[in-house]
VEXFIRO-663716 format. One record per atom (N, C-alpha, C): residue number from 1; atom name; x, y, z. Coordinates in nm, 3 decimals. Example, Ala and Ser with C-alpha at 12.3 -4.5 7.8 and 13.67 -1.06 7.14 Angstrom:
BEGIN
num, atomo, u, v, w
1, N, 1.319, -0.569, 0.780
1, CA, 1.230, -0.450, 0.780
1, C, 1.320, -0.330, 0.780
2, N, 1.285, -0.225, 0.708
2, CA, 1.367, -0.106, 0.714
2, C, 1.290, 0.003, 0.787
This chain:
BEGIN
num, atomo, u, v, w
1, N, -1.697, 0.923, 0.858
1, CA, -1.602, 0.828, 0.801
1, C, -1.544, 0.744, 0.913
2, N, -1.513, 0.633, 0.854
2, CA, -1.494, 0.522, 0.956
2, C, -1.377, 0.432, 0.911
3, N, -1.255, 0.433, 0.999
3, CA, -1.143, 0.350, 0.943
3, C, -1.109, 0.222, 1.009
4, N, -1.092, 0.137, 0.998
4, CA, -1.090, -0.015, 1.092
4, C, -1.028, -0.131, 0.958
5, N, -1.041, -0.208, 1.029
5, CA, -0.964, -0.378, 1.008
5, C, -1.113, -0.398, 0.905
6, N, -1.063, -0.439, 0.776
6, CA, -1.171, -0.498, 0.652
6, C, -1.233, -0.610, 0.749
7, N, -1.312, -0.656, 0.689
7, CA, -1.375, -0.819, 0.736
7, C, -1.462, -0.881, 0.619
8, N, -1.470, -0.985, 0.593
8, CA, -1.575, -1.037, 0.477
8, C, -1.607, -0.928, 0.405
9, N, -1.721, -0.913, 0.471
9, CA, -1.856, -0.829, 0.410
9, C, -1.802, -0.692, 0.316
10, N, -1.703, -0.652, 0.371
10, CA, -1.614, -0.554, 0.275
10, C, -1.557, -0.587, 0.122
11, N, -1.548, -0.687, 0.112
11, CA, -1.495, -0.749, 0.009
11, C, -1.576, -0.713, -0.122
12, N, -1.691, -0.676, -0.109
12, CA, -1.706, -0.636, -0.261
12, C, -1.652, -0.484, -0.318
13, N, -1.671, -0.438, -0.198
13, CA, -1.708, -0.323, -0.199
13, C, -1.541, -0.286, -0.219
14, N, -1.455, -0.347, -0.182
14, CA, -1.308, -0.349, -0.212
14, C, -1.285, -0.382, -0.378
15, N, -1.304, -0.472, -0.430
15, CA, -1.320, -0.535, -0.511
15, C, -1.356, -0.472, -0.611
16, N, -1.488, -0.359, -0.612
16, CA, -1.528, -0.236, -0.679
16, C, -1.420, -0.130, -0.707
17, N, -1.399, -0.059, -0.561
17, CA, -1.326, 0.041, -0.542
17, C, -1.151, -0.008, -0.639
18, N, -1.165, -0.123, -0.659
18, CA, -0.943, -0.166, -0.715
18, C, -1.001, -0.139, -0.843
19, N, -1.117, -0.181, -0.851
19, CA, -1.170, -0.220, -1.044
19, C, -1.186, -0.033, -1.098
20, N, -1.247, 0.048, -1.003
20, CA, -1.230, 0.189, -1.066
20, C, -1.060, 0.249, -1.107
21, N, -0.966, 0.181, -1.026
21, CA, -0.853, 0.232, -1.020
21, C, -0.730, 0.164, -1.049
22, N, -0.795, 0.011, -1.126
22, CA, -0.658, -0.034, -1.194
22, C, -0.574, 0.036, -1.313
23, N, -0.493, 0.060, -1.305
23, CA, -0.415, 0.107, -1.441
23, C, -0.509, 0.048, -1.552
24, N, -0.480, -0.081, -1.565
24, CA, -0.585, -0.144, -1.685
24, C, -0.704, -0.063, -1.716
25, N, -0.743, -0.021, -1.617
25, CA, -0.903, 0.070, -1.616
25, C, -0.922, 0.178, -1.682
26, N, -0.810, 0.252, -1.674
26, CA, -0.763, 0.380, -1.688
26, C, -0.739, 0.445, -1.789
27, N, -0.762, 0.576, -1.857
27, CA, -0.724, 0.610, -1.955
27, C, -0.553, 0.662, -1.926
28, N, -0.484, 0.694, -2.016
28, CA, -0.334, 0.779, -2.027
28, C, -0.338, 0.882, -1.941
29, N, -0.482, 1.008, -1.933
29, CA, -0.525, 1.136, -1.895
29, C, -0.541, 1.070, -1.742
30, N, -0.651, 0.968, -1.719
30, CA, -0.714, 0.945, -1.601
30, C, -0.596, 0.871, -1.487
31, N, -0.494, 0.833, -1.526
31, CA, -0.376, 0.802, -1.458
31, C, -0.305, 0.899, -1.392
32, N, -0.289, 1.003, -1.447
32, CA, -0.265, 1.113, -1.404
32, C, -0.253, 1.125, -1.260
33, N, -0.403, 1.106, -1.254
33, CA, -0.485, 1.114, -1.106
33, C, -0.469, 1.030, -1.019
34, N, -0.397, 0.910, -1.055
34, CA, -0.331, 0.809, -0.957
34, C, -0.360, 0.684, -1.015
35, N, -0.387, 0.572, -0.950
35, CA, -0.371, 0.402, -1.046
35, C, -0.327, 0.330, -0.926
36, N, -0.377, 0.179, -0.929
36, CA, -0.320, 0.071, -0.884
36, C, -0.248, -0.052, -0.949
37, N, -0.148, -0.074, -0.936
37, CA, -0.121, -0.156, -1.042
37, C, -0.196, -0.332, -0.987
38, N, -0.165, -0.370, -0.908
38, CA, -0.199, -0.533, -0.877
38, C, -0.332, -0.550, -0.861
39, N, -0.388, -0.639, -0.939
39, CA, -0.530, -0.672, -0.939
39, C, -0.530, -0.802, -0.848
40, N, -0.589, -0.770, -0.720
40, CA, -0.600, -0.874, -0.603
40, C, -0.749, -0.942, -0.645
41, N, -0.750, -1.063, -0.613
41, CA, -0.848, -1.137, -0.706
41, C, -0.907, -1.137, -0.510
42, N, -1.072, -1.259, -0.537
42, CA, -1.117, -1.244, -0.427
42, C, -1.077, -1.336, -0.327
43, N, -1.023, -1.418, -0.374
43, CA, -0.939, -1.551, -0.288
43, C, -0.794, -1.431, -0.201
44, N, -0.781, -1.347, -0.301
44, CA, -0.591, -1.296, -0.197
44, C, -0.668, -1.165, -0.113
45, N, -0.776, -1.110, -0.138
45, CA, -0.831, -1.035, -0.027
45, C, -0.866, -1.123, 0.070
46, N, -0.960, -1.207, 0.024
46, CA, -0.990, -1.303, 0.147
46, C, -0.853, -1.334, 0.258
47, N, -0.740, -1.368, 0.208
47, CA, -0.632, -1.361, 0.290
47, C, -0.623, -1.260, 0.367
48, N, -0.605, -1.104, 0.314
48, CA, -0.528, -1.026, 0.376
48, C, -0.669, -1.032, 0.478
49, N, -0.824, -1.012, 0.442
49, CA, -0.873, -0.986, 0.566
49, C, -0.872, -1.115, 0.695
50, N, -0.847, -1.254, 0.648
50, CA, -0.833, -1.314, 0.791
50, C, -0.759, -1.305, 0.850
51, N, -0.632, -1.285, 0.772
51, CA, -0.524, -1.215, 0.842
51, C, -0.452, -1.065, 0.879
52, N, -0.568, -0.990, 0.904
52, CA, -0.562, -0.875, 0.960
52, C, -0.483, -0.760, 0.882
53, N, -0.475, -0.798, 0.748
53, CA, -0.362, -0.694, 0.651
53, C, -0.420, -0.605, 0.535
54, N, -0.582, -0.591, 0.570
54, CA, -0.660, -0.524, 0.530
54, C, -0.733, -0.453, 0.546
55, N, -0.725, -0.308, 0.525
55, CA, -0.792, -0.169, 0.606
55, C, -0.826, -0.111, 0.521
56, N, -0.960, -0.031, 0.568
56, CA, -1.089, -0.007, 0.481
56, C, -1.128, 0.163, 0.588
57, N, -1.140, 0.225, 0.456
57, CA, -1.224, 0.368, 0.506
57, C, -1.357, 0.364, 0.445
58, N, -1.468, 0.363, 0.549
58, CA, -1.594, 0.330, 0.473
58, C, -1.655, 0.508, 0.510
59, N, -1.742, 0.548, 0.426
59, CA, -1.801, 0.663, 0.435
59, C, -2.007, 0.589, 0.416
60, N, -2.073, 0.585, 0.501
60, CA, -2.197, 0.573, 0.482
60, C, -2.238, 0.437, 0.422
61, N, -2.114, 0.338, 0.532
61, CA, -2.167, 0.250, 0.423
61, C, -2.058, 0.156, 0.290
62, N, -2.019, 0.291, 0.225
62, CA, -1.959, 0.292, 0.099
62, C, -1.768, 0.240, 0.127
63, N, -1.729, 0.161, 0.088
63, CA, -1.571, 0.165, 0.107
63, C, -1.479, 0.260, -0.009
64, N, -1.428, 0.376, 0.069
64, CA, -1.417, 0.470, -0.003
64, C, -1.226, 0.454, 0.006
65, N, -1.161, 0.421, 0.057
65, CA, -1.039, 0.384, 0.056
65, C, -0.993, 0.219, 0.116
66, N, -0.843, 0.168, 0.085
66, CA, -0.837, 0.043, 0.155
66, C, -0.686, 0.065, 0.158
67, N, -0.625, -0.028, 0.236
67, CA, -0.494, -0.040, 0.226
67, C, -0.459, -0.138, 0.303
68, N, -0.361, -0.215, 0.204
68, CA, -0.286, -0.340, 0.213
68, C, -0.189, -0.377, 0.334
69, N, -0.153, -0.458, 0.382
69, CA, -0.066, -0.447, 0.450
69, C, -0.010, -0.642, 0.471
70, N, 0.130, -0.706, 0.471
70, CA, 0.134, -0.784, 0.469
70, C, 0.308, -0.865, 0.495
71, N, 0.317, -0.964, 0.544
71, CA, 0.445, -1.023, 0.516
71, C, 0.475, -1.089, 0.369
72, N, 0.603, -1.034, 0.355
72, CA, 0.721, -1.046, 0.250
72, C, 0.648, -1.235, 0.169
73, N, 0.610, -1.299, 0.237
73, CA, 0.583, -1.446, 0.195
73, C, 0.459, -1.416, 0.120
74, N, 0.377, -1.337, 0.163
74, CA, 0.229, -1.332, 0.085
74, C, 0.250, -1.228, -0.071
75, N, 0.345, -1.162, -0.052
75, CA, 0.345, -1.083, -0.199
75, C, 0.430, -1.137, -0.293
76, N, 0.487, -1.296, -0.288
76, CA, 0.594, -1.377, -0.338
76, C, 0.504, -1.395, -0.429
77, N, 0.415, -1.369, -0.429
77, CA, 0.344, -1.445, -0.556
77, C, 0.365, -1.362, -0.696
78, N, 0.378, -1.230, -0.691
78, CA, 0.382, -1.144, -0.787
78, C, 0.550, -1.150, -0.794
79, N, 0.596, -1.141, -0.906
79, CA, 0.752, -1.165, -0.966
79, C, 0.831, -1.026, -0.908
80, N, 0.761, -0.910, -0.872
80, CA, 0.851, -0.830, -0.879
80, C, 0.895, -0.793, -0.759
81, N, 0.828, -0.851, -0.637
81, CA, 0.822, -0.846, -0.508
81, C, 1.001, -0.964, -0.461
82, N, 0.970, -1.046, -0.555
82, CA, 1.147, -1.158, -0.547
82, C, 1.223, -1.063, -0.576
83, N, 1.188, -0.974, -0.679
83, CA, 1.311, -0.887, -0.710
83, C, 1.358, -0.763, -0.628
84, N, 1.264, -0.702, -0.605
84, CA, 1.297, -0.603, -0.507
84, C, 1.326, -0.662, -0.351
85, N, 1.297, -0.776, -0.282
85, CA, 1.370, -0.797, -0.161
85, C, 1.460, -0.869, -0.177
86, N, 1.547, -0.889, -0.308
86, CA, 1.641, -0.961, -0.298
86, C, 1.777, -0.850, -0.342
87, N, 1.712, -0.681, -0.328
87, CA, 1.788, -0.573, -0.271
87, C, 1.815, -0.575, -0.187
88, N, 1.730, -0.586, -0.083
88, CA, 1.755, -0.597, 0.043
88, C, 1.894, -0.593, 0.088
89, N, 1.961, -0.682, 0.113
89, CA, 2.090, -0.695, 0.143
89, C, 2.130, -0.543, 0.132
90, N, 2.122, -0.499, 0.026
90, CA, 2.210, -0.366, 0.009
90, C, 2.171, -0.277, 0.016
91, N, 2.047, -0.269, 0.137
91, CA, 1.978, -0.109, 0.187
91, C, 1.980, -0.127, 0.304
92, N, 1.987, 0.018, 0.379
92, CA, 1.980, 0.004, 0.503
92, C, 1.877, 0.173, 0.498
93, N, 1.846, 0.181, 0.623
93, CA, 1.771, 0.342, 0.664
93, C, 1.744, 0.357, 0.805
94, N, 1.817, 0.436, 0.819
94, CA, 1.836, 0.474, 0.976
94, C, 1.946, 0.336, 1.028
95, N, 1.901, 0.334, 1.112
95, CA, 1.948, 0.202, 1.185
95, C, 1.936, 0.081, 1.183
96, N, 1.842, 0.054, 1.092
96, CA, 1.773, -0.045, 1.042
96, C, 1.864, -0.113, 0.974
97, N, 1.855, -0.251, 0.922
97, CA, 1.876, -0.326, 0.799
97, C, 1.792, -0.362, 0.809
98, N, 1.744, -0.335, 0.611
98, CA, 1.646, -0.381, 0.568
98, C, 1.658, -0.522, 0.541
99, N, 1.498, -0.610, 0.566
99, CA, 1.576, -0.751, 0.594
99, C, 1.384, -0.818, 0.566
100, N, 1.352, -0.901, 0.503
100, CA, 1.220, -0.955, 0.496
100, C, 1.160, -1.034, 0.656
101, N, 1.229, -1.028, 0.703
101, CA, 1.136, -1.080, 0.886
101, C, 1.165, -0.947, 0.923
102, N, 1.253, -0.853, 0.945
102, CA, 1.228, -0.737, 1.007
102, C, 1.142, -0.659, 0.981
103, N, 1.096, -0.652, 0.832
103, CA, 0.967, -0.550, 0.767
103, C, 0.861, -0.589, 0.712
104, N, 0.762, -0.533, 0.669
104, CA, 0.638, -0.574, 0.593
104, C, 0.643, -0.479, 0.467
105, N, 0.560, -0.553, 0.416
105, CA, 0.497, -0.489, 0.238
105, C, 0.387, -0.408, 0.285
106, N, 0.392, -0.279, 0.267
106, CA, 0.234, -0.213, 0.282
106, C, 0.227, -0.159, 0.136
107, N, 0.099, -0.166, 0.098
107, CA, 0.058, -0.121, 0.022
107, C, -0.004, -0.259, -0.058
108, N, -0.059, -0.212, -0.181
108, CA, -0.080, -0.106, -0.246
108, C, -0.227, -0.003, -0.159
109, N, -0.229, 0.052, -0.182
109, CA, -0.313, 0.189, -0.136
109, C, -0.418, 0.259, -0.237
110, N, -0.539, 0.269, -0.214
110, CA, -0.659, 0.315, -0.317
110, C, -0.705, 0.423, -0.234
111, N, -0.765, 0.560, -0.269
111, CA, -0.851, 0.614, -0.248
111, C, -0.938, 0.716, -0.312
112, N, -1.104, 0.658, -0.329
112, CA, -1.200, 0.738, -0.427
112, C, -1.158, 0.838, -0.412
113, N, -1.138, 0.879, -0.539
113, CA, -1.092, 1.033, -0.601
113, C, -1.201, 1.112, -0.544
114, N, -1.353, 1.130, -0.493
114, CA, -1.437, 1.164, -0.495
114, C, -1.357, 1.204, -0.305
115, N, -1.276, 1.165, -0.261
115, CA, -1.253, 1.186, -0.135
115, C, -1.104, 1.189, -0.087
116, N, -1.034, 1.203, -0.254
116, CA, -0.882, 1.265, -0.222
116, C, -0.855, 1.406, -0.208
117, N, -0.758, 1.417, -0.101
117, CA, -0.725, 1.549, -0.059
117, C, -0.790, 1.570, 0.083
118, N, -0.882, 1.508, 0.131
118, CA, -0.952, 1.484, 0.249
118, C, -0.906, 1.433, 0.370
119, N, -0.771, 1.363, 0.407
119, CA, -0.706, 1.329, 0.493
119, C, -0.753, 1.132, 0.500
120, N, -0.844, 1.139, 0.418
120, CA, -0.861, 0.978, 0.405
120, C, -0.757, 0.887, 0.387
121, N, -0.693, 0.907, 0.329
121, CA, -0.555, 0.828, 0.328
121, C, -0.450, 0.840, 0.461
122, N, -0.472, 0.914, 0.527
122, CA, -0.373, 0.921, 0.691
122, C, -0.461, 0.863, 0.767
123, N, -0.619, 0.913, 0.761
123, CA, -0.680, 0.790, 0.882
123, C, -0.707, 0.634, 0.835
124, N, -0.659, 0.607, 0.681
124, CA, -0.658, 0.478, 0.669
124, C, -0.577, 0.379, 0.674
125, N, -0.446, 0.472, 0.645
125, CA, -0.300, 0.456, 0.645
125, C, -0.306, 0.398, 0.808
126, N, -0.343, 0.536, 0.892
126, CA, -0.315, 0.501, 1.046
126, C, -0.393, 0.423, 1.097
127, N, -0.477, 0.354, 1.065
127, CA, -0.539, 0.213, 1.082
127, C, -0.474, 0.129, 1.064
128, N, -0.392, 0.089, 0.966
128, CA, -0.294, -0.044, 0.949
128, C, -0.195, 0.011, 1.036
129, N, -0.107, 0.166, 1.038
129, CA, -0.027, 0.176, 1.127
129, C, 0.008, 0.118, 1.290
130, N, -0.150, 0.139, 1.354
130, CA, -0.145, 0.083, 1.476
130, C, -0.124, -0.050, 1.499
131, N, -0.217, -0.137, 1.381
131, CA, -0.191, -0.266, 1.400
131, C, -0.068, -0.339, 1.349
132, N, 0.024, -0.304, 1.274
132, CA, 0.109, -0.312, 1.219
132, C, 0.251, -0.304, 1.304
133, N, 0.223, -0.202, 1.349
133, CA, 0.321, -0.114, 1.446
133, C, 0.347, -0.229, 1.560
134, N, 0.252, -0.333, 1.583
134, CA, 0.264, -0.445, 1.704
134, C, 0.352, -0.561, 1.637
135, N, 0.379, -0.540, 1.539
135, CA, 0.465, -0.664, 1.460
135, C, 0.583, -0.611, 1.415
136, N, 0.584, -0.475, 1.359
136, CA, 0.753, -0.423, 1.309
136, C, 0.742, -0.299, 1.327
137, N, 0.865, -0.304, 1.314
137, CA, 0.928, -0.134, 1.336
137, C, 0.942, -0.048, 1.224
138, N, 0.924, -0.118, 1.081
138, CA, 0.962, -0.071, 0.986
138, C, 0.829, -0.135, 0.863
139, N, 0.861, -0.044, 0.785
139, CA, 0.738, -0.098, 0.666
139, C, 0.815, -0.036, 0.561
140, N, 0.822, -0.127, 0.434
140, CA, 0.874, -0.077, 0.310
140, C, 0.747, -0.085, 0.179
141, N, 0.721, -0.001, 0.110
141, CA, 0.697, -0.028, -0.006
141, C, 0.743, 0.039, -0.152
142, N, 0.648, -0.004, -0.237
142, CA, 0.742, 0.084, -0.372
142, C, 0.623, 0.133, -0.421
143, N, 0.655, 0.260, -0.517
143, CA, 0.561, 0.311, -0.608
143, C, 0.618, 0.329, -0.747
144, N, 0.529, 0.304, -0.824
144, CA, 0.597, 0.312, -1.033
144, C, 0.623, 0.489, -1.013
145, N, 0.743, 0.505, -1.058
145, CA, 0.818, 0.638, -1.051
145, C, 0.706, 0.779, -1.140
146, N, 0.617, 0.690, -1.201
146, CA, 0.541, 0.751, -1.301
146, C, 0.447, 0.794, -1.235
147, N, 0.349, 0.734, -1.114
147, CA, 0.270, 0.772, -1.015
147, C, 0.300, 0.897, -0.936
148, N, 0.296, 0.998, -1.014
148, CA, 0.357, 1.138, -0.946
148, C, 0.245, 1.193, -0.805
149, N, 0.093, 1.126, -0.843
149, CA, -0.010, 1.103, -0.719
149, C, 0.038, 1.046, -0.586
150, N, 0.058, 0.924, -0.612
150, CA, 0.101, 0.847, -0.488
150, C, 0.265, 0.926, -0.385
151, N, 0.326, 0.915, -0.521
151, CA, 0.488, 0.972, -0.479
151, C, 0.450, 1.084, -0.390
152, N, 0.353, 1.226, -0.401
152, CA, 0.339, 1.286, -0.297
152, C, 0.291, 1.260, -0.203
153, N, 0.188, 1.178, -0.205
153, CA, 0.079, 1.145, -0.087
153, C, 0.151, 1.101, 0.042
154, N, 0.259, 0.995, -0.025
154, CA, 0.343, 0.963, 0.060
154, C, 0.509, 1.042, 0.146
155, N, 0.525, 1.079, 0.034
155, CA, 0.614, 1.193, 0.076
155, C, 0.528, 1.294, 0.182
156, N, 0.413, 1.357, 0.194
156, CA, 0.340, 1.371, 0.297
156, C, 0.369, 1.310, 0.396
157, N, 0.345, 1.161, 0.403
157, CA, 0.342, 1.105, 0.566
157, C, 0.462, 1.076, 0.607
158, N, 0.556, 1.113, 0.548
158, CA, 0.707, 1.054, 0.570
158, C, 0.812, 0.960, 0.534
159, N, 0.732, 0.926, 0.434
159, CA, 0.824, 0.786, 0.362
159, C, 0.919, 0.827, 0.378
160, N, 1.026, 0.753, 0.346
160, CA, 1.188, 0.822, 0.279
160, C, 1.234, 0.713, 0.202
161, N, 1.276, 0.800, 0.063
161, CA, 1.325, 0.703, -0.018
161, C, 1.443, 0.621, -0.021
162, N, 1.460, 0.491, -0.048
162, CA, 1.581, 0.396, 0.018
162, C, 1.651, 0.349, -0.145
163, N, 1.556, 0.369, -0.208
163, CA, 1.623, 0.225, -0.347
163, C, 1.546, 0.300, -0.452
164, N, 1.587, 0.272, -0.596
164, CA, 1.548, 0.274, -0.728
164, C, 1.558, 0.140, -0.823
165, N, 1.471, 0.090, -0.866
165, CA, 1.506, -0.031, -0.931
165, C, 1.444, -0.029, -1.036
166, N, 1.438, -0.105, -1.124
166, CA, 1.380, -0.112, -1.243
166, C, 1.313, -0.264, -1.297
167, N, 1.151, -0.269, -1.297
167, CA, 1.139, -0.392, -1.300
167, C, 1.083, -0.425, -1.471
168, N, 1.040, -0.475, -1.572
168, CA, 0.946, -0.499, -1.677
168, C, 0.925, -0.352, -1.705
169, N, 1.022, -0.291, -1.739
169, CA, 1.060, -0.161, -1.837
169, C, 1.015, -0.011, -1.768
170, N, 0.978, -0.035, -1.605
170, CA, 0.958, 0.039, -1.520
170, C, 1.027, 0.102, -1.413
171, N, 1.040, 0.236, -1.361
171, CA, 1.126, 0.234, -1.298
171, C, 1.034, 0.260, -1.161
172, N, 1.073, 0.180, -1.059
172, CA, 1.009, 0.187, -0.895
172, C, 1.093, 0.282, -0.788
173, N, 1.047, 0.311, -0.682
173, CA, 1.122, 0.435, -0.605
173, C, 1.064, 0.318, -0.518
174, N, 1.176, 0.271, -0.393
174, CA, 1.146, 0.177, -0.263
174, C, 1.166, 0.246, -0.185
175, N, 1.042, 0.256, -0.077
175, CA, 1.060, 0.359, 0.013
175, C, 1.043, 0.293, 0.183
176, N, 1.053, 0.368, 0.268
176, CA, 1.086, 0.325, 0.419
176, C, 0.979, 0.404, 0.516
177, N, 0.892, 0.368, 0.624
177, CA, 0.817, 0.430, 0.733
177, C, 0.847, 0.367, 0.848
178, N, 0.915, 0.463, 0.904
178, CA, 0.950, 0.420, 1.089
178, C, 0.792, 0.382, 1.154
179, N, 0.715, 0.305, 1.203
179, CA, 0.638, 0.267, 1.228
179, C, 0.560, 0.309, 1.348
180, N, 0.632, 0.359, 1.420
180, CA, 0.648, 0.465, 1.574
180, C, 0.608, 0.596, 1.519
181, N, 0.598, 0.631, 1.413
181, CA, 0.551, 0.768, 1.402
181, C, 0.366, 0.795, 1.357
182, N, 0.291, 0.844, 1.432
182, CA, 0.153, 0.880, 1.358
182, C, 0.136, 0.977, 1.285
183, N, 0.036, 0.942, 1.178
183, CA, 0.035, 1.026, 1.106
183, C, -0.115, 1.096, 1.119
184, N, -0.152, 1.141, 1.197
184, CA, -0.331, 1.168, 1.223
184, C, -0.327, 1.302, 1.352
């Protein structure tokens, strides 16, 4: 297994891997097992990979995990991203204030079920970590409170939870990663 910076040629194979694991995709039962909610079309991957905010665990070939990573301006496009950093103001964690130039959006986060539980998600995670880690000190994202999958995965690497909000009849948990810490 092999974790690094996406590039082009990854793009389908990304593109595949979101389409097995959109919520939309999903049965009630098969959610269970985890879900992505944002369907990144091939024009907003194309972004994150020229701009370095796209990380890929390939196994043989195959892109078997990916994860997002990006400034506060590129996830403006989705409505709920205005709403949750316009909390901001009224979180802080650790020493920090939370603040949209001080942090990034990571996530959302996929990985083939066929290779969860495997540590694939910390060496893919810690792929954006390093590169990431050269731009901020801090990374925030959120997960749907209902994603009881993700909520541990991350609670694993250390998130810590900062905020609860509620967007389009959902409730989100906003969480915080000191950026200085590895997880591998």
């Amino acid at each position: 297994m092999i974790s690094r910076v996406a590039n082009p040629s990854d793009i389908p194979g990304i593109l595949a891997l979101q389409e097995l694991y959109l919520h939309r995709s999903l049965s009630p039962e098969e959610r269970k097992s985890g879900f992505v909610t944002t369907p990144f079309t091939k024009e907003q991957i194309e972004d994150r990979v020229e701009n370095d905010g796209l990380f890929i665990s390939e196994n043989d070939g195959e892109i078997i995990a990916y994860v997002f990573a990006g400034k506060w301006e590129f996830f403006e496009q989705w409505p709920i991203f205005p709403y949750m950093t316009s909390r901001f103001p009224h979180l802080g964690y650790k020493n920090y204030k939370i603040t949209t130039t001080d942090t990034f959006q990571y996530g959302p986060v996929c990985v083939d079920k066929k290779y969860r539980g495997k540590g694939v998600f910390n060496h893919t995670f810690e792929a954006m970590r390093l590169e990431w880690l050269k731009k901020f000190p801090l990374s925030i994202t959120f997960i749907n409170a209902i994603n009881e999958v993700s909520i541990r995965a991350h609670d694993k690497l250390g998130w810590k939870l900062i905020d609860r909000f509620y967007f389009n009849d959902n409730q989100y948990l906003t969480l915080a990663f000191e950026m200085d810490q590895s997880v591998v």
